[in-house]
C-alpha positions, 0 to 999 in steps of 0.5 A: 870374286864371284862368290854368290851373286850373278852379275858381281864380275870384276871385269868392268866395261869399258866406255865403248861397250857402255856407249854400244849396249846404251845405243842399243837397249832400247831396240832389244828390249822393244825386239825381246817383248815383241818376241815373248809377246807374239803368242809365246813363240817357241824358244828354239833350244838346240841341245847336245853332249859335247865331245868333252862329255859336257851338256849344253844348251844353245840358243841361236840369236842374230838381233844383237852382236852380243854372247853369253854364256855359262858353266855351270856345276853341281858344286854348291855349298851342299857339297861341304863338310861340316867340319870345313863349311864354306869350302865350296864357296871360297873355291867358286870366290876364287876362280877369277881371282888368278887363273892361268898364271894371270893375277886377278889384276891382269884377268880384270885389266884385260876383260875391260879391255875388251869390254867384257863381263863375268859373274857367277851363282852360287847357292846351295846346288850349284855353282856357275861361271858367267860371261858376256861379250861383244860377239865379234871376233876380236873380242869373243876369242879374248873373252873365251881365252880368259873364261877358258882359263877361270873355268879350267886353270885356276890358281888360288894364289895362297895368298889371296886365299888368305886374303878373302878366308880374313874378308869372309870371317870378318863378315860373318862375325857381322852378320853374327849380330843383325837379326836377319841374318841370325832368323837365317841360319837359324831358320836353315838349322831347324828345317834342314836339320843334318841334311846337306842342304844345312851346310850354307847355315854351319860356315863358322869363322871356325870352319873357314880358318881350316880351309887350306888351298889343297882343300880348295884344288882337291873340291876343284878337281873332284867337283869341277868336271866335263862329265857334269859340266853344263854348258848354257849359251846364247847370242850371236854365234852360229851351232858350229861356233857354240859346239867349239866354245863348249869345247874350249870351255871344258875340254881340260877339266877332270873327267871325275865322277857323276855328281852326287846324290842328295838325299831327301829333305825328310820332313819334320815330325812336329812343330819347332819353335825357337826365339832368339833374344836380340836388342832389335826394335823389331821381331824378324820372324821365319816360318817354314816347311819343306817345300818342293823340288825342280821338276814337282808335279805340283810346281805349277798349283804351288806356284800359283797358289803362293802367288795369291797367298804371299807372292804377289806383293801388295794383291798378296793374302798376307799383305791384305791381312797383315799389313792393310787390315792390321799394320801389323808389317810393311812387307810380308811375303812368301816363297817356294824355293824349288832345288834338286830336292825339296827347298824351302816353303818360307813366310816372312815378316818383321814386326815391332816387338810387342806386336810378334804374338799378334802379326804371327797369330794372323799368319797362321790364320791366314795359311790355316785359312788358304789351306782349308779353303783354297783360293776364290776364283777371282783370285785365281784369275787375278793371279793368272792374268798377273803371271802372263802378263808379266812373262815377257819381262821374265824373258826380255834380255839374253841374259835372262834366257841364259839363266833358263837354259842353265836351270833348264839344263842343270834340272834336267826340265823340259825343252819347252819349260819356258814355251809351256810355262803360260799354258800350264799357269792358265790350267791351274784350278782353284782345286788343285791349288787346295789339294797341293797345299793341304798335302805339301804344307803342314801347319802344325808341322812347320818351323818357326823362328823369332828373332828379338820378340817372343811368341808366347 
């Protein structure tokens, strides 16, 4: 079932492929980070509309006989209704697990076979469909012909529906009592409010006890179609051979209509507070603000800018000041989450309970800080020789090449995304870092949720 996470495929491989990608690992790693290291060489993307009216991305590499490709659509969990949310989850869960008249048995059996492996993302935009294969004949046209088939002919045996709505449920009535997982909903609930981008935090056992298989094939059909299709591929095929697979992959699909719009994340018009009593040793507490979209103007000052704040792990300002002055947490981080529109600005931590007032107090001092004052500039060096230093390990395998390509293609950025992305980091100011900040991120604003402690 691919239903969320990228790499989770069923199909597993077999002895030869393992002992072929085992002989093979280290001569593509030392060949990929001698490429990503060699002054940034430009990624050749080649791009095109299919005939099928499909976008694709396509990069040609000869170093290994290996393919990987994916489809992606705007079909993720934004696209619900709250009445039946988690339908645009368990229709992307179920596209392995019987397609074109195979059981997922049979679909499972075969991929290891050929040494073949699927998987999938799924998130609040997008949902995608992933594959890699040996490039050689044999077995890239088997591997096509049943990705072809989970893409374009998915069955959603009633059966197994009912099977995964019960496997779901019984996980969300779990989920139900950890303190994580109830600051999460909680957290999405507060920020995004009514907007769509609350869906994933309103799938209820209610709202997936209501979801029918004619749900699951009308979301299919209005959802999954060429016209919106984006086609991601590299590896070892020629551009004429990638034209053919991108047909293959999306030919049979509904035409449909154009993906729709998500509105603007409205920001909040004051602070909110909420803590959630829990019997948990330890507070888990979520702050928050409306952060920035694919494509800001101010990705690159965010980026940076939170890489010394919270992102850069054990280097971090939270980590300085909350863990190694304090021992107030063992981790404490923060993150942009850049979507079609504004995602999540979130901070993070867990504490014990009697500490919840103390930990949360030097957060808000250490943001109110940074946003007043911005970074030094040996912080800013530290963090820009850090972020190039470790691109090459961004961009060290096909597989995480493929995921560029799908995000490259799927928001619409520039060709030269990944060619740029060192010159723009190095152009950062500690300026521009403040300005960003003190424009982006309103303290007094934010969202802050406690689970098992309280603020007072």
């Amino acid at each position: 079932m691919i239903f969320a996470k990228k790499g989770s495929g069923f199909g597993q491989p077999s002895s030869l492929f393992r002992e072929f990608m085992q002989t093979f690992t280290k001569l593509f790693l030392l060949l990929a980070l001698f490429t990503a290291a060699s002054a940034q060489a430009a990624l050749p993307i080649q791009t095109w509309q299919s005939t099928t009216g499909a976008k694709v991305y396509f990069v040609e590499n000869h170093d290994l006989p290996i393919l990987d490709v994916e489809v992606s659509f705007a079909a993720g969990s934004s696209s619900d209704s709250a009445e039946k949310a988690g339908l645009a989850g368990m229709t992307h869960g179920l596209l392995d697990l019987g397609a074109g008249d195979l059981s997922e048995d049979q679909i499972a059996n075969r991929l290891a076979d050929i040494g073949a492996q699927t998987g999938g993302d799924f998130d609040m935009d997008r949902a995608s469909i992933s594959l890699r294969t040996l490039s050689s004949e044999r077995e890239r046209a088997a591997a096509l012909e049943l990705m072809a088939a989970i893409v374009q002919k998915p069955d959603f045996p009633a059966s197994v529906l009912e099977r995964e709505k019960a496997r779901s449920i019984a996980g969300l009535r779990e989920a139900a009592t950890q303190p994580e997982s109830i600051g999460e909903k909680a957290f999405a609930k507060a920020l995004f409010g009514s907007h769509p981008y609350v869906m994933h935090a309103e799938m209820e056992p209610e709202t997936l006890e209501k979801i029918t298989r004619d749900d699951l094939v009308a979301f299919y059909h209005s959802h999954y179609t060429r016209n919106t299709a984006i086609v991601a591929i590299i590896g070892d095929v020629t551009r004429a051979q990638a034209e053919a697979i991108a047909v293959q992959l999306t030919a049979n699909l509904s035409e449909g209509a154009s993906a729709e719009v998500i509105p603007p994340v409205p920001l909040p018009g004051a602070a909110v507070e909420k803590t959630i009593p829990h019997p948990a040793e330890q507070s888990h507490i979520f702050i928050g603000y409306p952060g920035m979209k694919r494509g800001d103007a101010d990705y690159f000052p965010l980026y940076v800018g939170n890489y010394i704040l919270g992102g850069g792990g054990f280097v971090a300002m939270l980590t300085e000041e909350v863990r190694e002055k304090r021992g107030l947490a063992y981790s404490v981080y923060s993150y942009f989450m850049p979507m079609r529109e504004a995602g999540p600005f979130r901070i993070g931590l867990q504490t014990k309970r009697e500490q919840t007032d103390a930990a949360l107090g030097v957060v808000r001092e250490t943001l109110n800080k940074f946003i007043q004052s911005g970074p030094t500039p040996a912080q800013l060096k530290a963090a820009k020789d850090n972020i190039i230093g470790g691109f090459p390990l961004r961009i060290d395998s096909n597989g995480k090449i493929l995921d560029y390509l799908s995000v490259i293609g799927f928001y619409g950025l520039p060709l030269t995304y990944l060619d740029d992305f060192n010159q723009k980091v190095n152009a950062v100011t500690t300026q521009q870092i403040k300005d960003a900040f003190a424009r982006r991120v309103q303290p007094d604003k934010m969202v802050t949720v406690i689970v098992g402690g309280s603020a007072k």
